[in-house]
N, C-alpha and C positions, 0 to 999 in steps of 0.2 A: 603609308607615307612615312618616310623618314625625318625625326626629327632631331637635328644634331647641332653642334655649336663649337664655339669659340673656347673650351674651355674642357680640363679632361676629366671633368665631374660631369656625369651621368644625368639627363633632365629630370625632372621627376614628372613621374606619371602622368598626372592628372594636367602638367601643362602640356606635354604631347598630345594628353586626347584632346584639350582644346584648341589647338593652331591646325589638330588633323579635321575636324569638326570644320572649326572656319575656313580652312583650307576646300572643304568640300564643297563650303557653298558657295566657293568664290570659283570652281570649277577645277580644283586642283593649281590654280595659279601660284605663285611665290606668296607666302605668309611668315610673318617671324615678330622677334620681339625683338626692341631693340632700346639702348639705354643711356641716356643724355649722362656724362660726363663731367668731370667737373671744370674741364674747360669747354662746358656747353657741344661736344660733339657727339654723334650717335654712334653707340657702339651695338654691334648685333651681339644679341644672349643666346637666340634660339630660335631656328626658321627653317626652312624645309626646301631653302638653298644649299651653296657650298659657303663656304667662311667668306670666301673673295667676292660672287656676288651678291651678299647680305653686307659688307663692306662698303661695296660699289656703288649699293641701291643706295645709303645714307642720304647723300646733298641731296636726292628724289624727295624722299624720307621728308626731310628737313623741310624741303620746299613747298611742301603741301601743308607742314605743320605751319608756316608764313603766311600762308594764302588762307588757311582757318583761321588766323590771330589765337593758336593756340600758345601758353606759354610754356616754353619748354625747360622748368628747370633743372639743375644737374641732381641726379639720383633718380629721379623721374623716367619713367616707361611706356613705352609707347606699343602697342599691336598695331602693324601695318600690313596691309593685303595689294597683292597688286592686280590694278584693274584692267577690261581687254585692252583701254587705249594705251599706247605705245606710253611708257616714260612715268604713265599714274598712278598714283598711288591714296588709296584710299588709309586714314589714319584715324586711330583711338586711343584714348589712353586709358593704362591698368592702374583700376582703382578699384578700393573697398565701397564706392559709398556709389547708389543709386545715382545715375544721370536725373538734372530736372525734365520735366513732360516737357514740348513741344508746344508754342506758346498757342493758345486758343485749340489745342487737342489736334491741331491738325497736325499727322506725320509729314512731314518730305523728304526724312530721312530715306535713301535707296536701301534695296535687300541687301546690297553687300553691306553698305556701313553700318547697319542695326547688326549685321552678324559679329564683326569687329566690334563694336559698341559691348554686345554681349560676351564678347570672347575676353575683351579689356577687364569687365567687370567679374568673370569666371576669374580668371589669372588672379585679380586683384584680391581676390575674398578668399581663394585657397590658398596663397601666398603668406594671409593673415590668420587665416585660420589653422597653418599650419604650424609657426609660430605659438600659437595658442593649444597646440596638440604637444607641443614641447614641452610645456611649461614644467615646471619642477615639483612635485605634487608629492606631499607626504602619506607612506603606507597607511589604509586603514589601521592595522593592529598595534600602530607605534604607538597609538594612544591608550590600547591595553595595556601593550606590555610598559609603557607608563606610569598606570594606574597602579597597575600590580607592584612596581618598583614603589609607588607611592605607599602603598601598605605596607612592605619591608621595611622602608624607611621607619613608617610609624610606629611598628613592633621595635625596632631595634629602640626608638628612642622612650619607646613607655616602658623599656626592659631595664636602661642606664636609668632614668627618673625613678626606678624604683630603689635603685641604692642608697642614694642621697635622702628620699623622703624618709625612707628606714631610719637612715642614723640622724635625721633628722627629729623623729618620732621618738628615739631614744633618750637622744638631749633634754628633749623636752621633759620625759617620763622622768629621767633623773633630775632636772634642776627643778622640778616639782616636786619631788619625794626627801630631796638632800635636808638636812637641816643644817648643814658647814661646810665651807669648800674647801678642802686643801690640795696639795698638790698630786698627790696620783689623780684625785677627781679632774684636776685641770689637765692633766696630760691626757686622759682618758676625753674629755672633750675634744682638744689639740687633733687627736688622733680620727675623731669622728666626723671635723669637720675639715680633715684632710680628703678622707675619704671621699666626703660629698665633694668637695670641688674638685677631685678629679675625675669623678663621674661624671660633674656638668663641665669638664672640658672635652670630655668624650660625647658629651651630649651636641655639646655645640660643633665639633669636627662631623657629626651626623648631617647636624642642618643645614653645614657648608655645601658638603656631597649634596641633599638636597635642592640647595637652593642653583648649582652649579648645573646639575642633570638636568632643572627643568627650565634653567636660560638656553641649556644645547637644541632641547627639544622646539622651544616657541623659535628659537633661531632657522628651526628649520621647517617648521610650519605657520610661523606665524604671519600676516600681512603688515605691511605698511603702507601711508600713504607716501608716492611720488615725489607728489610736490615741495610739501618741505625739504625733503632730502636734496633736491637738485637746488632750492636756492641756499643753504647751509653750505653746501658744496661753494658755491658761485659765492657767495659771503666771502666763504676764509680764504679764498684764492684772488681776489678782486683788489686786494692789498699789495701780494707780490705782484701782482699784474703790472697793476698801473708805477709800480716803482721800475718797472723796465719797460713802461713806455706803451703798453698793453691793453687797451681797453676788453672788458668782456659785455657782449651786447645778449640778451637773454629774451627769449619772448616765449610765455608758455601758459597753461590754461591756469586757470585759479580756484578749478574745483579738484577735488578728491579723485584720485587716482592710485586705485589700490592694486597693489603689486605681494605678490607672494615671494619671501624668500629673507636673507638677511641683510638689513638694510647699512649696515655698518662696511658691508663686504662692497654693495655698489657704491657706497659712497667714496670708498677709497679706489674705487676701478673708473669714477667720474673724474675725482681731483688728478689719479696721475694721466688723463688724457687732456683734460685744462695744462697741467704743469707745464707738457712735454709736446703740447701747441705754443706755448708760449716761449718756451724753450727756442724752437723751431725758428723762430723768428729773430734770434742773433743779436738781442740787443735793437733791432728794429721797430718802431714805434709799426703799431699794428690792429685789428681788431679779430678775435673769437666770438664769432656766432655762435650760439646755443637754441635752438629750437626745440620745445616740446610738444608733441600734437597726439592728440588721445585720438583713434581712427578704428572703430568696432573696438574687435578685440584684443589689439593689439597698440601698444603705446610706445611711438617714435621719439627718440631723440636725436635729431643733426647737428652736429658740430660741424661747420665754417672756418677751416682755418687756410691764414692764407700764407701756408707754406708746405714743408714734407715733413709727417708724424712719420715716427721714429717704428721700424718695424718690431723690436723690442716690446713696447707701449700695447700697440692696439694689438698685439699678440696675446698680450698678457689680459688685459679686458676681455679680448673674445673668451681668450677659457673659463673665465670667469662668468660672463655672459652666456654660452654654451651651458657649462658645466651643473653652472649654482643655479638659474635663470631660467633655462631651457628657452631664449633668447637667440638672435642674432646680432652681428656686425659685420657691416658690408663697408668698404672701404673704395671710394671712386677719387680718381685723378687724372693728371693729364700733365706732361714733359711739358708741354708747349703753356701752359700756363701754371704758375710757381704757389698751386694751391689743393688742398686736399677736405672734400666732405665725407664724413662718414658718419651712418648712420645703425642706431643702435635702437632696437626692434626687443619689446620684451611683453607678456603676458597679461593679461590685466582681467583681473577678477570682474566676473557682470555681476554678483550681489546686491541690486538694486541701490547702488550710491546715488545719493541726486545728482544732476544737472542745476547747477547752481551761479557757477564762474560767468566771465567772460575773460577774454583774450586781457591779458596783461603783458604790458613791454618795459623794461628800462634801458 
């Protein structure tokens, strides 16, 4: 079965084997993935149609996510299969997280829809977990060849300390032994305690390099937690905001979410995507959504704005996001309505952090 799309980037794998899978059990019928917009319309990813009718099938699409009282909102994906009756469409949605059991254990779910059911939650958990295969992981040996930089260091600097303690030992020996001080003996001091303090100026340009080499290294392997970061961010932007009229609305979890990488680097890649949403908006009284949501292994951020991010901006984010992060940013809109979410997808360490929070809003 062919699985192709809307787009001239390649599917990956493992979602071809799953829509070719659902596809089978649905008897080879039309299957595809398909993806609410931020002016709430469905757009096809990836189906085993042509582009025009995975297009077409949408208001179907749509029509049956109505008649589930499913809510469909923008970022959001849907697996859809179509069934033998003329016009049906059978619908799931791609997610990370187990469906609840069926209330009293009883199934009524049909064979097709548990297939979709299952296909939603395959998509959803490799999507996440790929993400998580990204991430930005520091070499084992960085921390030898560290170590070993750390011993250098310490030689160089027990080698300068031993000049200064010399003529230090000196001083002492002579202003113990002297019985009169006159002036060669003072200049003869002058000279000695020259000496030492340029050795502990050399001493101290050691500890700089030191202390300089091992902020690069924790910069690059070190963790932090999420959370504060994004409201320090929302802090110092919630000033300019509201003086052009700007609300920023924030809703995110209140436990510990640790993220590998340097956290000075995201925070500047969060404030200029606040900045240049607010920007976007022209002097327009307005609101920026900010959502955080921890989901397995991977931890969402959505930004709500309700206008056009500057492609400059979230260019610059992704590489950084890509790059330093091994991260995503996906970017959804729509002409027909004058608003843009995008959503920024990045790694999150399982080292047994509690579960502690609850949902916090302001």
């Amino acid at each position: 079965m062919t699985i192709g799309l809307t787009s001239d980037v390649d599917q990956p794998r493992w979602r071809t084997e799953v829509l070719r899978r659902a596809s089978a059990v649905l008897r080879g019928r039309a299957v595809g993935v398909w993806q609410v917009s931020a002016g709430k319309l469905l757009l096809p990813v990836a189906s085993n149609i042509s582009t025009t009718l995975a297009s077409a099938a949408a208001p179907e699409i749509s029509s049956a996510l109505k008649q589930l009282h499913m809510p469909a909102e923008p970022g959001s994906s849907w697996v859809a299969g179509h069934l033998a009756e003329v016009g049906q469409w059978c619908v799931a949605p791609v997610r990370a997280t187990i469906p609840d059991p069926p209330p009293h254990a009883h199934e009524r779910r049909s064979h097709e829809r548990l297939a979709l059911e299952l296909a939603g939650l395959c998509l959803g958990l490799s999507d996440e977990l790929a993400v998580g295969a990204r991430a930005t992981s520091v070499e084992a040996n960085l921390y030898r060849i560290f170590t070993e930089q750390l011993g250098t260091f310490a030689k160089d600097v027990a080698t300068h300390l031993g000049a200064p303690r010399a003529a230090l030992a000196r001083v002492d020996v002579t202003l113990r032994k002297s019985e009169q001080v006159d002036t060669a003996f003072r200049n003869r001091v002058l000279e000695e305690v020259e000496t030492a303090d340029r050795a502990l100026a050399e001493t101290t340009s050691i500890v700089r390099r030191l202390q300089d080499r091992a902020r690069a290294v924790l910069a690059q392997s070190g963790d932090f937690d999420l959370v504060p970061v994004v409201w320090s961010v929302v802090d110092t932007e919630r000033a300019r905001a509201a003086a052009r009229g700007v609300t920023i609305e924030v809703e995110t979890l209140g436990y510990v979410i640790p993220v590998s990488g340097d956290a000075e680097e995201l925070r500047q890649a969060l404030g200029l995507l606040i900045r240049d949403a607010v920007h976007s908006l022209a002097g327009r009284a307005g609101t920026v959504g900010l959502t955080l949501a921890n989901v397995g292994p991977v931890v969402r951020l959505t930004f709500r704005v309700p206008g056009a991010i500057a492609e400059s901006a979230f260019a610059e984010v992704r590489h950084i996001v890509e790059t330093r992060f091994g991260g995503d940013l996906t970017v959804a809109s729509d002409p027909a309505v004058p608003a843009t979410v995008m959503m920024l997808r990045l790694a999150v360490r399982q080292e047994g952090f509690p579960d502690i929070g609850r949902w916090r809003r302001s």
